[in-house]
CHARMM internal coordinates of N, CA and C (Angstrom, degrees):
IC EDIT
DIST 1 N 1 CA 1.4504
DIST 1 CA 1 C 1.5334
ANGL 1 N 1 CA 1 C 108.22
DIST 1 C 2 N 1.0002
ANGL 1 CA 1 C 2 N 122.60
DIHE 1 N 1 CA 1 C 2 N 125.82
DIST 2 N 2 CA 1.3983
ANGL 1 C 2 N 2 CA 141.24
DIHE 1 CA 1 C 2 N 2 CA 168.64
DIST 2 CA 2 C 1.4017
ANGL 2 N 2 CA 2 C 124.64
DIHE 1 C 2 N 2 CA 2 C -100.18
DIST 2 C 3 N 1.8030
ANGL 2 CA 2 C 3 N 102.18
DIHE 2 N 2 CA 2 C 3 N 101.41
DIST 3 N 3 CA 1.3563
ANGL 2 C 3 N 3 CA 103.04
DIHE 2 CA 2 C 3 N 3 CA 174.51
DIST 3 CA 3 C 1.4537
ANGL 3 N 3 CA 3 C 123.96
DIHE 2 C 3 N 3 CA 3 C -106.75
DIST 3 C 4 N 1.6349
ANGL 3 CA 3 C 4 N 117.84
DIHE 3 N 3 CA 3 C 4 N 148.46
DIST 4 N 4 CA 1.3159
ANGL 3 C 4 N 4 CA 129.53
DIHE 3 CA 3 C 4 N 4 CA 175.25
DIST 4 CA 4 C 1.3182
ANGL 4 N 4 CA 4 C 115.22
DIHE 3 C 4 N 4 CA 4 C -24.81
DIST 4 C 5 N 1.2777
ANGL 4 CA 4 C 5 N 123.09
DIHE 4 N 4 CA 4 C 5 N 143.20
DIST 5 N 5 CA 1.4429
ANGL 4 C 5 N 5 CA 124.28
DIHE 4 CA 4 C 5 N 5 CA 175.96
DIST 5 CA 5 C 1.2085
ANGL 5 N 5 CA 5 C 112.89
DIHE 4 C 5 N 5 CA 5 C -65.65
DIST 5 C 6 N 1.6395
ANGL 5 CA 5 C 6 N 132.97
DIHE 5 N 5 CA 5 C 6 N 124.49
DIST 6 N 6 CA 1.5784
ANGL 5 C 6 N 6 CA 130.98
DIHE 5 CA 5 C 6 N 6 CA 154.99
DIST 6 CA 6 C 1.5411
ANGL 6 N 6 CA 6 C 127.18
DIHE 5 C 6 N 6 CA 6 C -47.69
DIST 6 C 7 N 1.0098
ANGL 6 CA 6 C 7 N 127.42
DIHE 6 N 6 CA 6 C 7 N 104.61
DIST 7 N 7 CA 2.0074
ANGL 6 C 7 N 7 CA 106.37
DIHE 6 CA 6 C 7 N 7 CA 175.25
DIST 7 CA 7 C 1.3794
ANGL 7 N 7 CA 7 C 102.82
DIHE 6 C 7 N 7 CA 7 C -78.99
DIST 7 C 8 N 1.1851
ANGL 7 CA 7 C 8 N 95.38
DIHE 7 N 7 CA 7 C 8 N 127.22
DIST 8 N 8 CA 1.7560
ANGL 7 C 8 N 8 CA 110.64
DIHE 7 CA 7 C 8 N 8 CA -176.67
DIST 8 CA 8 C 2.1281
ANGL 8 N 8 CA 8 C 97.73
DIHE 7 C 8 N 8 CA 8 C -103.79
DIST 8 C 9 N 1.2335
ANGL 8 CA 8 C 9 N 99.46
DIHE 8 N 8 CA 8 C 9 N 140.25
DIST 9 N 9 CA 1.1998
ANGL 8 C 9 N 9 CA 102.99
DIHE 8 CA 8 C 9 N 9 CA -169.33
DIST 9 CA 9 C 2.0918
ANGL 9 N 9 CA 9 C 102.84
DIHE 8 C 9 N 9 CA 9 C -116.44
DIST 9 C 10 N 1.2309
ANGL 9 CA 9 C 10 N 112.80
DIHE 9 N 9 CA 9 C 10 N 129.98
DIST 10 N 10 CA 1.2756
ANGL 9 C 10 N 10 CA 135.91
DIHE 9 CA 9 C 10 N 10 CA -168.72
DIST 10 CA 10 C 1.9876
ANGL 10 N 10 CA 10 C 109.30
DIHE 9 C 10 N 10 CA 10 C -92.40
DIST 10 C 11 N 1.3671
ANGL 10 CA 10 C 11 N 119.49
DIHE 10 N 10 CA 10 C 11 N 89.37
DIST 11 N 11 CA 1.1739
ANGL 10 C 11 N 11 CA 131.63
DIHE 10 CA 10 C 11 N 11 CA -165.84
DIST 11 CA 11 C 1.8727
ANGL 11 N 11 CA 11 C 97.90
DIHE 10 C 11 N 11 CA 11 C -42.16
DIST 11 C 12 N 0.8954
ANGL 11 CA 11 C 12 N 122.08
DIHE 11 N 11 CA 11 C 12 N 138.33
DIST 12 N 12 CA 1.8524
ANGL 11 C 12 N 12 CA 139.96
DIHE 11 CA 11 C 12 N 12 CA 178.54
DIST 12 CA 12 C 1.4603
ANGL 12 N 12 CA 12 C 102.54
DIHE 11 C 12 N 12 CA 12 C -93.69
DIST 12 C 13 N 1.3729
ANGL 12 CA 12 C 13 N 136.42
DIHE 12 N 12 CA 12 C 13 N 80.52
DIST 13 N 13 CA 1.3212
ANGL 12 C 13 N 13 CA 112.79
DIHE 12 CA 12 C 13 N 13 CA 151.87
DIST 13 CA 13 C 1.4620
ANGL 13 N 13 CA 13 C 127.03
DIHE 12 C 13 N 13 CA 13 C -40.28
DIST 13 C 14 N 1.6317
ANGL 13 CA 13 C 14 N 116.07
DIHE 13 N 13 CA 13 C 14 N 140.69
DIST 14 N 14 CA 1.2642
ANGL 13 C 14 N 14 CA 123.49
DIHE 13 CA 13 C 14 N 14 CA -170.97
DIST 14 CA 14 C 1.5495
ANGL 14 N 14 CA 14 C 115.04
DIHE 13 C 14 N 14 CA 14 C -123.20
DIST 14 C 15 N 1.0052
ANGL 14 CA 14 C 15 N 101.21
DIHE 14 N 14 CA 14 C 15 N -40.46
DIST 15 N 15 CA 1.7109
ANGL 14 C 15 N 15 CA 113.07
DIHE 14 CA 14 C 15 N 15 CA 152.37
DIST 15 CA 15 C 1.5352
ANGL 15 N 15 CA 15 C 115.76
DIHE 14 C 15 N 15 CA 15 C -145.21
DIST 15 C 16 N 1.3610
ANGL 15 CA 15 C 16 N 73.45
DIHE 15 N 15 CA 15 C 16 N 163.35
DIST 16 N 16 CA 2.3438
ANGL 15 C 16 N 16 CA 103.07
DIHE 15 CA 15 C 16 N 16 CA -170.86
DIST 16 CA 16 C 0.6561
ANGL 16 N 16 CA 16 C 110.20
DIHE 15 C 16 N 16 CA 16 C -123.59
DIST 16 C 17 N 1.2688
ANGL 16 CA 16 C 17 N 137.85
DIHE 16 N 16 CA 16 C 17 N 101.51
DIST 17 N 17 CA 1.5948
ANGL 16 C 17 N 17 CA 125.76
DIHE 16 CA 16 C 17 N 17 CA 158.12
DIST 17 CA 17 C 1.6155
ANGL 17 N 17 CA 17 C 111.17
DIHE 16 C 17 N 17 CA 17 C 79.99
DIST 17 C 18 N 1.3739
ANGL 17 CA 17 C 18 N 114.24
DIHE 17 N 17 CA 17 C 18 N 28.95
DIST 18 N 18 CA 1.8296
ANGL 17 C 18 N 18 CA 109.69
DIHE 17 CA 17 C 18 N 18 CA -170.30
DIST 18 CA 18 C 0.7942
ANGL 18 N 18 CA 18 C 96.86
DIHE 17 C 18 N 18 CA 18 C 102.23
DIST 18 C 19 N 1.5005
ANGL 18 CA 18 C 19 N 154.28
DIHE 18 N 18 CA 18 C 19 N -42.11
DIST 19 N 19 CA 1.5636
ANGL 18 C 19 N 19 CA 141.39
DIHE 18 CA 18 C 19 N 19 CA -122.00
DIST 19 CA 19 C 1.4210
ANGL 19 N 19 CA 19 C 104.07
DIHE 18 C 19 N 19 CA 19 C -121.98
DIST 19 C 20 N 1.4367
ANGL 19 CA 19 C 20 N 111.30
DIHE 19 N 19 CA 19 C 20 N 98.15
DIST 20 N 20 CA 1.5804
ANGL 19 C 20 N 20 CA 110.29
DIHE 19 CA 19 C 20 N 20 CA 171.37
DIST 20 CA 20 C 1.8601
ANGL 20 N 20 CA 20 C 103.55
DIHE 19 C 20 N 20 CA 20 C -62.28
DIST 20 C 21 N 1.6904
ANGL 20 CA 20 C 21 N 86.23
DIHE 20 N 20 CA 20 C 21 N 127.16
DIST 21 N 21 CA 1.6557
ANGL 20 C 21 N 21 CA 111.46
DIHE 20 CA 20 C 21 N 21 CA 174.99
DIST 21 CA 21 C 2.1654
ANGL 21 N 21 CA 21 C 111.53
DIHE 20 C 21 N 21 CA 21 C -77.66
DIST 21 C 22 N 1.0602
ANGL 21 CA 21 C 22 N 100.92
DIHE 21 N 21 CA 21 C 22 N 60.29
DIST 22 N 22 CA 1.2659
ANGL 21 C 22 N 22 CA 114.10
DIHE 21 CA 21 C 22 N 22 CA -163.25
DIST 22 CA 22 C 2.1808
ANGL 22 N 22 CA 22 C 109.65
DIHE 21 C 22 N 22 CA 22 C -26.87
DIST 22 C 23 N 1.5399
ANGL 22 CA 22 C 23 N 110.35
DIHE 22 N 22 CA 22 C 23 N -83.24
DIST 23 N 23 CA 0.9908
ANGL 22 C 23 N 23 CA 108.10
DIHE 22 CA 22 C 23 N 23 CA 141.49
DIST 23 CA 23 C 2.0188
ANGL 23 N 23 CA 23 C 144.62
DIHE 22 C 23 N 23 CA 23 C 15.79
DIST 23 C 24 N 1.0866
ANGL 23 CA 23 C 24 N 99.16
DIHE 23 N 23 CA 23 C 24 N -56.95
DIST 24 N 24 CA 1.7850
ANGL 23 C 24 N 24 CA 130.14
DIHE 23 CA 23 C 24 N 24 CA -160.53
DIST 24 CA 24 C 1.6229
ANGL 24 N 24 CA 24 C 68.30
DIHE 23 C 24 N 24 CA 24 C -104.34
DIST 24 C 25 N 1.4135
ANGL 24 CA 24 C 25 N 142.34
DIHE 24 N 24 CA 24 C 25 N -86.19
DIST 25 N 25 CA 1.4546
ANGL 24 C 25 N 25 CA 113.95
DIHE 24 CA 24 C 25 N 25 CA -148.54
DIST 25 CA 25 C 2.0819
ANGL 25 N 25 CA 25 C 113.66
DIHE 24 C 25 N 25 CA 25 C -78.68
DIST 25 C 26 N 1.3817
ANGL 25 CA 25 C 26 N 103.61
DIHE 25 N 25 CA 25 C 26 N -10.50
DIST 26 N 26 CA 1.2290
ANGL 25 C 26 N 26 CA 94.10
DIHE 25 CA 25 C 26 N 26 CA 160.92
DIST 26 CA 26 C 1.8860
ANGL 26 N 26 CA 26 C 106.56
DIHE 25 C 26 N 26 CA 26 C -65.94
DIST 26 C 27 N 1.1432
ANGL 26 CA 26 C 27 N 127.60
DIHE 26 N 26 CA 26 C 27 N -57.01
DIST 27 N 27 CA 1.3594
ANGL 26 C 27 N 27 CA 130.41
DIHE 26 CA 26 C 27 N 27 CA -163.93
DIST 27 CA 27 C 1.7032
ANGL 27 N 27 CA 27 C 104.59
DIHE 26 C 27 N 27 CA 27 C -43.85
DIST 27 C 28 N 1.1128
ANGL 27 CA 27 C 28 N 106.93
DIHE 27 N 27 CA 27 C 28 N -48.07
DIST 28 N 28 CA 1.0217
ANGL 27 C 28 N 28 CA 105.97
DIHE 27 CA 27 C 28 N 28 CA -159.75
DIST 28 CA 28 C 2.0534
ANGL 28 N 28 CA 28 C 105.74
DIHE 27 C 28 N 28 CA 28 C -87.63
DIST 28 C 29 N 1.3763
ANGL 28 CA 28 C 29 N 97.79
DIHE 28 N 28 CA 28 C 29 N -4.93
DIST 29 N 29 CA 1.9708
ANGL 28 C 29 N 29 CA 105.13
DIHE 28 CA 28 C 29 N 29 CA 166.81
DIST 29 CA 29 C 1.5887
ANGL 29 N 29 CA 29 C 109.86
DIHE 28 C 29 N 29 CA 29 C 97.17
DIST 29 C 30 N 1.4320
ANGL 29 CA 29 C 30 N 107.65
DIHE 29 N 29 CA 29 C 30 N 17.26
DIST 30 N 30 CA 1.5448
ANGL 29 C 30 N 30 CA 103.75
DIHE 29 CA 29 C 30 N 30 CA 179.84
DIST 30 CA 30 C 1.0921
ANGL 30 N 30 CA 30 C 99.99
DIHE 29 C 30 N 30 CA 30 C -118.97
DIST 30 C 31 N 1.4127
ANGL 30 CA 30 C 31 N 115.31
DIHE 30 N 30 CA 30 C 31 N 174.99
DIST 31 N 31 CA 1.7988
ANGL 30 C 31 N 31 CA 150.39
DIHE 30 CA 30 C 31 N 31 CA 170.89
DIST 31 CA 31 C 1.3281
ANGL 31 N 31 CA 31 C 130.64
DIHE 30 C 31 N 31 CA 31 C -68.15
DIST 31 C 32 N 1.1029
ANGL 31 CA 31 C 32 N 142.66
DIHE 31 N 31 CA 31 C 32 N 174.99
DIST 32 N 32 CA 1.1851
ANGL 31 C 32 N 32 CA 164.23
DIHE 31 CA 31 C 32 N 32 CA 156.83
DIST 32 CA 32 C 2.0075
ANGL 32 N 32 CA 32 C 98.75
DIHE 31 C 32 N 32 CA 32 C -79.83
DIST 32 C 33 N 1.2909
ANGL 32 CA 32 C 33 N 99.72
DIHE 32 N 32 CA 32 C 33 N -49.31
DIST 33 N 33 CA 1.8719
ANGL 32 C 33 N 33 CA 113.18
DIHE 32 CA 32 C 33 N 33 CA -176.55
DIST 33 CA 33 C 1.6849
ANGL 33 N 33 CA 33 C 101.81
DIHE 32 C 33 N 33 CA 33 C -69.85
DIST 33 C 34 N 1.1507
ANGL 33 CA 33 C 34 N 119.14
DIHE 33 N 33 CA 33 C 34 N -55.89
DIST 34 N 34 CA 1.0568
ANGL 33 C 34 N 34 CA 120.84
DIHE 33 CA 33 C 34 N 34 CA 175.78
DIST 34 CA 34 C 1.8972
ANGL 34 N 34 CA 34 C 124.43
DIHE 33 C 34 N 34 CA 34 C -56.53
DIST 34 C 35 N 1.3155
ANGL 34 CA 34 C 35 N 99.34
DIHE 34 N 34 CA 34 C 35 N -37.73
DIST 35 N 35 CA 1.4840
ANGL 34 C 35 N 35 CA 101.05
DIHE 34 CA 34 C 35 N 35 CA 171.37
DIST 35 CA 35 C 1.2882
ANGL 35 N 35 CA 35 C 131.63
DIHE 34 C 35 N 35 CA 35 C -51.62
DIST 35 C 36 N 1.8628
ANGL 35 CA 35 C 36 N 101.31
DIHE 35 N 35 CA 35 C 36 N -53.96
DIST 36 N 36 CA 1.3791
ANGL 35 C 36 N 36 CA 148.09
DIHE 35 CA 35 C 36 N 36 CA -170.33
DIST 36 CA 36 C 1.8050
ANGL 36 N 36 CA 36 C 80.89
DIHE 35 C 36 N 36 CA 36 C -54.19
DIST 36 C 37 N 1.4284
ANGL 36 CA 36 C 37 N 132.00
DIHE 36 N 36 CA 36 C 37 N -49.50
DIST 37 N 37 CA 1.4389
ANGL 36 C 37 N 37 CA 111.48
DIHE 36 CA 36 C 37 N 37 CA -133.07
DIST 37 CA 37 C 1.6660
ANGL 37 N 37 CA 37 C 69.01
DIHE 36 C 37 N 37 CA 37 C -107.31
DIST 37 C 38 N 1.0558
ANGL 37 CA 37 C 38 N 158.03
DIHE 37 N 37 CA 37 C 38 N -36.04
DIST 38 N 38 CA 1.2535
ANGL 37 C 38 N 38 CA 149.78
DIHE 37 CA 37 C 38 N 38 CA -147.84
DIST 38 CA 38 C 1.6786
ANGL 38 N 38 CA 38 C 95.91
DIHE 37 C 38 N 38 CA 38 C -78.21
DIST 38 C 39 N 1.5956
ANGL 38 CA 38 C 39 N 113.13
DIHE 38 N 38 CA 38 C 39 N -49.65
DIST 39 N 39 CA 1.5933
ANGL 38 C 39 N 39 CA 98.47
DIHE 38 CA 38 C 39 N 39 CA 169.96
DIST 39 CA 39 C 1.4126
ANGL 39 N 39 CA 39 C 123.03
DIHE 38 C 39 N 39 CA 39 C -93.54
DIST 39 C 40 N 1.2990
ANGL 39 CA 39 C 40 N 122.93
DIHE 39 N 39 CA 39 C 40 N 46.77
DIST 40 N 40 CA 1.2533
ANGL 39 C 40 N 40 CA 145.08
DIHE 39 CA 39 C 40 N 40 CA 163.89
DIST 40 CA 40 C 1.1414
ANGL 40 N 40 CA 40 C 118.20
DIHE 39 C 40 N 40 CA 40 C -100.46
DIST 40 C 41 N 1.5794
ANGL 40 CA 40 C 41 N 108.71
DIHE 40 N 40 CA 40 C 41 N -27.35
DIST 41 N 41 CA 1.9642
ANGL 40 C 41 N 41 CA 128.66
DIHE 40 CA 40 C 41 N 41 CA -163.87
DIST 41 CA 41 C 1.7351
ANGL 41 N 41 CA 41 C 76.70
DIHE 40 C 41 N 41 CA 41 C -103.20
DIST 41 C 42 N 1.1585
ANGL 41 CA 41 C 42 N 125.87
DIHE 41 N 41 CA 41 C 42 N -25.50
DIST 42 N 42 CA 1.7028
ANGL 41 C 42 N 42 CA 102.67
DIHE 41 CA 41 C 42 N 42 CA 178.32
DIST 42 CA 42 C 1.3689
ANGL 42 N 42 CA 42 C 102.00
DIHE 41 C 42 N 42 CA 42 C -126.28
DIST 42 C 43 N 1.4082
ANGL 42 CA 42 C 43 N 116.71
DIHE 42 N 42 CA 42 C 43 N 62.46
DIST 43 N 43 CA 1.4528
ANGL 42 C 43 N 43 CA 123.94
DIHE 42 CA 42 C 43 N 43 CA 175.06
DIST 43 CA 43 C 0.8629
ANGL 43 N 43 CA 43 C 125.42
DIHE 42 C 43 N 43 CA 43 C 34.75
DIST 43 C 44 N 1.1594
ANGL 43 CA 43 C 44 N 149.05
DIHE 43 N 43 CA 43 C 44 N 6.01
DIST 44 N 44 CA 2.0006
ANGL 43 C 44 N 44 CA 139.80
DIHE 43 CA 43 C 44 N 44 CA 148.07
DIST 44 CA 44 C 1.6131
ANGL 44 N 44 CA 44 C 97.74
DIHE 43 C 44 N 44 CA 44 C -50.54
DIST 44 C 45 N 1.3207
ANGL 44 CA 44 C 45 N 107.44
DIHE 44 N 44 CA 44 C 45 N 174.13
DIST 45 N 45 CA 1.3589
ANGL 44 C 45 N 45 CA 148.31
DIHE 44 CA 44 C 45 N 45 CA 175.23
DIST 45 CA 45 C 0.7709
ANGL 45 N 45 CA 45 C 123.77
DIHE 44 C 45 N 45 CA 45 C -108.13
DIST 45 C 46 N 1.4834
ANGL 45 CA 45 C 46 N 110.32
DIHE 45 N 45 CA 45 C 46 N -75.92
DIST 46 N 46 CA 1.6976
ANGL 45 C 46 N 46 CA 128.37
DIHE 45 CA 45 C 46 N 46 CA -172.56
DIST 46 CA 46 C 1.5594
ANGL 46 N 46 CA 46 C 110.42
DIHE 45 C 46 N 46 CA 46 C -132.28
DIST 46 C 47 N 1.6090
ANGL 46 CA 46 C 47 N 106.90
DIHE 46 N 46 CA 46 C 47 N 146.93
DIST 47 N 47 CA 1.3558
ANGL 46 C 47 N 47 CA 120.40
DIHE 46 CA 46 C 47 N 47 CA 177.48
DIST 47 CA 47 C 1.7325
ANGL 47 N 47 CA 47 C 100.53
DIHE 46 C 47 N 47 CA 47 C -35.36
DIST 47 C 48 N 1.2297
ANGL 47 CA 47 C 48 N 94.32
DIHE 47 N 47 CA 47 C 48 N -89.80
DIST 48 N 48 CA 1.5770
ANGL 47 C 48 N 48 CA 97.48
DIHE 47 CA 47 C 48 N 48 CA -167.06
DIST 48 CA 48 C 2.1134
ANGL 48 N 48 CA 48 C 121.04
DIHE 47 C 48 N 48 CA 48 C -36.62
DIST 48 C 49 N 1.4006
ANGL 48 CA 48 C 49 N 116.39
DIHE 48 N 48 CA 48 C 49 N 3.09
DIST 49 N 49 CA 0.8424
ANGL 48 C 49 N 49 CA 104.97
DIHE 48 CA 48 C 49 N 49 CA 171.14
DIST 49 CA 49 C 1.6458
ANGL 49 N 49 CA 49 C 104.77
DIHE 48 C 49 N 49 CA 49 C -106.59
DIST 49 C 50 N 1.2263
ANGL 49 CA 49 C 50 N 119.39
DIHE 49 N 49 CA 49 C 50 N 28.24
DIST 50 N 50 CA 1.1393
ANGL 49 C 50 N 50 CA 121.78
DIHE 49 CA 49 C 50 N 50 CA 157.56
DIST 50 CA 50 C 1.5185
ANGL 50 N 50 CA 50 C 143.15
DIHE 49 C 50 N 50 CA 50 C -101.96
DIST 50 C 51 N 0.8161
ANGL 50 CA 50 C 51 N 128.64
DIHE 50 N 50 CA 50 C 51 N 119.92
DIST 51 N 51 CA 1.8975
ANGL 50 C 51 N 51 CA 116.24
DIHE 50 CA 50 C 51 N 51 CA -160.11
DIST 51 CA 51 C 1.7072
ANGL 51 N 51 CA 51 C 103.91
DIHE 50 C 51 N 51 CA 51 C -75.87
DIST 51 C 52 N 1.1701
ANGL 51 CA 51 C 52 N 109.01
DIHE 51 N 51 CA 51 C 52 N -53.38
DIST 52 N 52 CA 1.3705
ANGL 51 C 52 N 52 CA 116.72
DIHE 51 CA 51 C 52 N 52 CA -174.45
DIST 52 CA 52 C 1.5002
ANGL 52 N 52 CA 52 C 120.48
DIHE 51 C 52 N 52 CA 52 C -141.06
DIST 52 C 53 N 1.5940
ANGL 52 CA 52 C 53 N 132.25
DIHE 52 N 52 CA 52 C 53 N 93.98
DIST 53 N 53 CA 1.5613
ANGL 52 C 53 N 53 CA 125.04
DIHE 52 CA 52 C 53 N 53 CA 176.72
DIST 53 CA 53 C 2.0019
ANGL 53 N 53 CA 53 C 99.26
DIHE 52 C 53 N 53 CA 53 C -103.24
DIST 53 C 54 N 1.3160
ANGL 53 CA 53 C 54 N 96.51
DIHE 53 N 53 CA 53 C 54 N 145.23
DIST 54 N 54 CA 0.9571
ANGL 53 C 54 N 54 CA 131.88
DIHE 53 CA 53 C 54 N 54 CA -166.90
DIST 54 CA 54 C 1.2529
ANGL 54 N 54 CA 54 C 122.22
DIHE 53 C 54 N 54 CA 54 C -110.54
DIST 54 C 55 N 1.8159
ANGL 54 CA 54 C 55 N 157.93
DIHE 54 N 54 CA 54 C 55 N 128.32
DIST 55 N 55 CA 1.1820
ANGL 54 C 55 N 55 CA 134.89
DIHE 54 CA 54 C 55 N 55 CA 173.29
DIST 55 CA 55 C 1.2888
ANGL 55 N 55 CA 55 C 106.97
DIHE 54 C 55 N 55 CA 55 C -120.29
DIST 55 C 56 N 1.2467
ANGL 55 CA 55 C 56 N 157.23
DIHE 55 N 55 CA 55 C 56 N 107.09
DIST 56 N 56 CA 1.4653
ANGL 55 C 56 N 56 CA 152.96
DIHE 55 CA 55 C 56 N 56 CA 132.17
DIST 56 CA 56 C 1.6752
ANGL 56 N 56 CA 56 C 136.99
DIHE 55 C 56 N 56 CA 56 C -50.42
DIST 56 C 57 N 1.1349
ANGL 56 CA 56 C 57 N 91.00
DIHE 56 N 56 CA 56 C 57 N 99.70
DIST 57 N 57 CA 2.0808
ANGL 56 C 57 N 57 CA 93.25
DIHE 56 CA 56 C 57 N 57 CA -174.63
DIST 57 CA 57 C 1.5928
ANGL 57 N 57 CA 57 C 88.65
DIHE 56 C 57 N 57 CA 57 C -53.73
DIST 57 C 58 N 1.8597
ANGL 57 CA 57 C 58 N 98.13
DIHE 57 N 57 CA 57 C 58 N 112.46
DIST 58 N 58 CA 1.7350
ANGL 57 C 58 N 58 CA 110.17
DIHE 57 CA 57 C 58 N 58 CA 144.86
DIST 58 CA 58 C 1.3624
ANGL 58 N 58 CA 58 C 89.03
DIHE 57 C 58 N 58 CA 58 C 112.80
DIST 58 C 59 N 1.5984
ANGL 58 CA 58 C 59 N 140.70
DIHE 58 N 58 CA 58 C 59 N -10.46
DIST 59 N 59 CA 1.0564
ANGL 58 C 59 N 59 CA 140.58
DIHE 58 CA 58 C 59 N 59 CA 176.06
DIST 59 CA 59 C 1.7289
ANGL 59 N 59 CA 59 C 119.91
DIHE 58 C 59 N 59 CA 59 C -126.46
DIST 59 C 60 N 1.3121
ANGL 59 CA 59 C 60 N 112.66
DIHE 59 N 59 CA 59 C 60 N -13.53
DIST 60 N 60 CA 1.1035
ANGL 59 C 60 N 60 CA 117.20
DIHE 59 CA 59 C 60 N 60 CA -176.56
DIST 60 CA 60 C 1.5725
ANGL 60 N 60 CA 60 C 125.82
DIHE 59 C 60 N 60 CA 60 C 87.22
DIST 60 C 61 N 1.7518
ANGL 60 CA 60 C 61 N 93.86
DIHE 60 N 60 CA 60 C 61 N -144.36
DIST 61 N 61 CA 1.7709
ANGL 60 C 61 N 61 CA 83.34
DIHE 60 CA 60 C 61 N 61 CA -171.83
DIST 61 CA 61 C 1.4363
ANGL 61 N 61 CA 61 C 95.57
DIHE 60 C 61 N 61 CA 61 C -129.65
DIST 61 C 62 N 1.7661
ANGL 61 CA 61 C 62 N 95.53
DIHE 61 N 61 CA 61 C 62 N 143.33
DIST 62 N 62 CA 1.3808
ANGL 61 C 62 N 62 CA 104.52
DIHE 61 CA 61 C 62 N 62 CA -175.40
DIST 62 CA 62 C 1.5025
ANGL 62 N 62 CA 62 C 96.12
DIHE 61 C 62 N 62 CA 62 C -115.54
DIST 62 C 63 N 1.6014
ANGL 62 CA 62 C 63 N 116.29
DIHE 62 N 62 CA 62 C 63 N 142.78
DIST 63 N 63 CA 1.5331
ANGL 62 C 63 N 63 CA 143.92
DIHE 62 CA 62 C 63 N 63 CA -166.36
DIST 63 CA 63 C 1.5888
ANGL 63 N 63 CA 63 C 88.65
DIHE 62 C 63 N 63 CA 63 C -123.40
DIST 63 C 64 N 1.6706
ANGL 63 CA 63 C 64 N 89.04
DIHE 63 N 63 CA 63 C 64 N 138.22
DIST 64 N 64 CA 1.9645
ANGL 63 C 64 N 64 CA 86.60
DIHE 63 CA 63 C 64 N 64 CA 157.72
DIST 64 CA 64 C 1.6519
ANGL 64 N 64 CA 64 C 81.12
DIHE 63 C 64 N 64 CA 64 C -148.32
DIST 64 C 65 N 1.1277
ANGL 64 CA 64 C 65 N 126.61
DIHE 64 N 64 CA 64 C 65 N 110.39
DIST 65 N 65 CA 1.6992
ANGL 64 C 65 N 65 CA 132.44
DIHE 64 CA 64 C 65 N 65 CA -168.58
DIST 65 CA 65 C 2.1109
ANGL 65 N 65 CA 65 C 100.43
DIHE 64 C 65 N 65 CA 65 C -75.75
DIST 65 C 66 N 1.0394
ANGL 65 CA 65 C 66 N 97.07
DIHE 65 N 65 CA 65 C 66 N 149.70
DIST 66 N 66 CA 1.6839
ANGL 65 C 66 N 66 CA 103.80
DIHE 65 CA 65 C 66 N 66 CA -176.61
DIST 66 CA 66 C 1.8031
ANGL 66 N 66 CA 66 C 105.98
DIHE 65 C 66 N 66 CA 66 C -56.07
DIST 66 C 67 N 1.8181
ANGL 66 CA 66 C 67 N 105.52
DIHE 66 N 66 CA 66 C 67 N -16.14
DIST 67 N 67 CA 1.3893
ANGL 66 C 67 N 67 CA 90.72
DIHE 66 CA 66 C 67 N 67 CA -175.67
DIST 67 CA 67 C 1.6421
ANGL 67 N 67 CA 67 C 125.75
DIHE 66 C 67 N 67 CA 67 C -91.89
DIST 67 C 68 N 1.5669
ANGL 67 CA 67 C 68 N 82.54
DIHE 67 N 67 CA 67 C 68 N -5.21
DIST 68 N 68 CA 1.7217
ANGL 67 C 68 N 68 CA 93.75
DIHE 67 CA 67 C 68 N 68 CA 169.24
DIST 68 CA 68 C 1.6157
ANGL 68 N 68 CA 68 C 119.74
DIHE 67 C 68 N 68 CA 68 C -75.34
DIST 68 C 69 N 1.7241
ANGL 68 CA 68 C 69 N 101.71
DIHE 68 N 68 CA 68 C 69 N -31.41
DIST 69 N 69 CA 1.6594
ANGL 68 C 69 N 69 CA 96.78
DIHE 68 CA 68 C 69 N 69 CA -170.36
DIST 69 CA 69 C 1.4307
ANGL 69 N 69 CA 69 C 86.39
DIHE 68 C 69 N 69 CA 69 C -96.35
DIST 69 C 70 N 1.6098
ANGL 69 CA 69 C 70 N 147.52
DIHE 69 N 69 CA 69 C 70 N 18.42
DIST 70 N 70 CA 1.3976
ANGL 69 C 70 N 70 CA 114.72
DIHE 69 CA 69 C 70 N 70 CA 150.86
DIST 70 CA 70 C 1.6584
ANGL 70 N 70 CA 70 C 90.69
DIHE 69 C 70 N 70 CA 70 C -112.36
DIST 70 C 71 N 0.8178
ANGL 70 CA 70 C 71 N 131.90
DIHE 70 N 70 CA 70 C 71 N 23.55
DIST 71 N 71 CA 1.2859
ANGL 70 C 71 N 71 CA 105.85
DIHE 70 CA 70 C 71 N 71 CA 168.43
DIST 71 CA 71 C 1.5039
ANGL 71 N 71 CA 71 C 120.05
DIHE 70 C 71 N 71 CA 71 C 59.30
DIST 71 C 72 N 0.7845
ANGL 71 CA 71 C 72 N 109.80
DIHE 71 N 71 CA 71 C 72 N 54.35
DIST 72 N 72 CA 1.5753
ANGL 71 C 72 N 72 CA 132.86
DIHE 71 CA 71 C 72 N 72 CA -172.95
DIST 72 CA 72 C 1.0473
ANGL 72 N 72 CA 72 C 121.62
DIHE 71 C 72 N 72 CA 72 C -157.98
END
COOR INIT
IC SEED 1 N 1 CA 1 C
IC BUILD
């Protein structure tokens, strides 16, 4: 039996460590505006208070803010 190919989708880091990955959100067809409001809907502020955002086609964007991995 031969089944259809799956498209498996490869998560886009968007920021590192603070550092919007400028590049990585052009690739993937978004903004600087669009980012800004996506970690607004999950309470960040600002890039740099983020440790690690993440984007997944079909799942969205995953945030883990620098104050979660110090615990603070």
């Amino acid at each position: 039996m031969q089944l259809p190919p799956k498209t498996v989708y490869v998560p886009v880091t968007l920021i590192r460590d603070g550092e919007l990955l400028h590049d990585e959100l052009v690739e993937i067809g978004k903004n600087s505006d669009w980012l800004k409001k996506e970690l607004k809907n999950q309470g960040v502020d600002k890039f740099r208070d983020v440790f690690l955002a993440e984007w997944l086609e079909g799942e969205g964007l995953f945030v883990q803010a620098i104050k979660q991995v110090s615990g603070g």
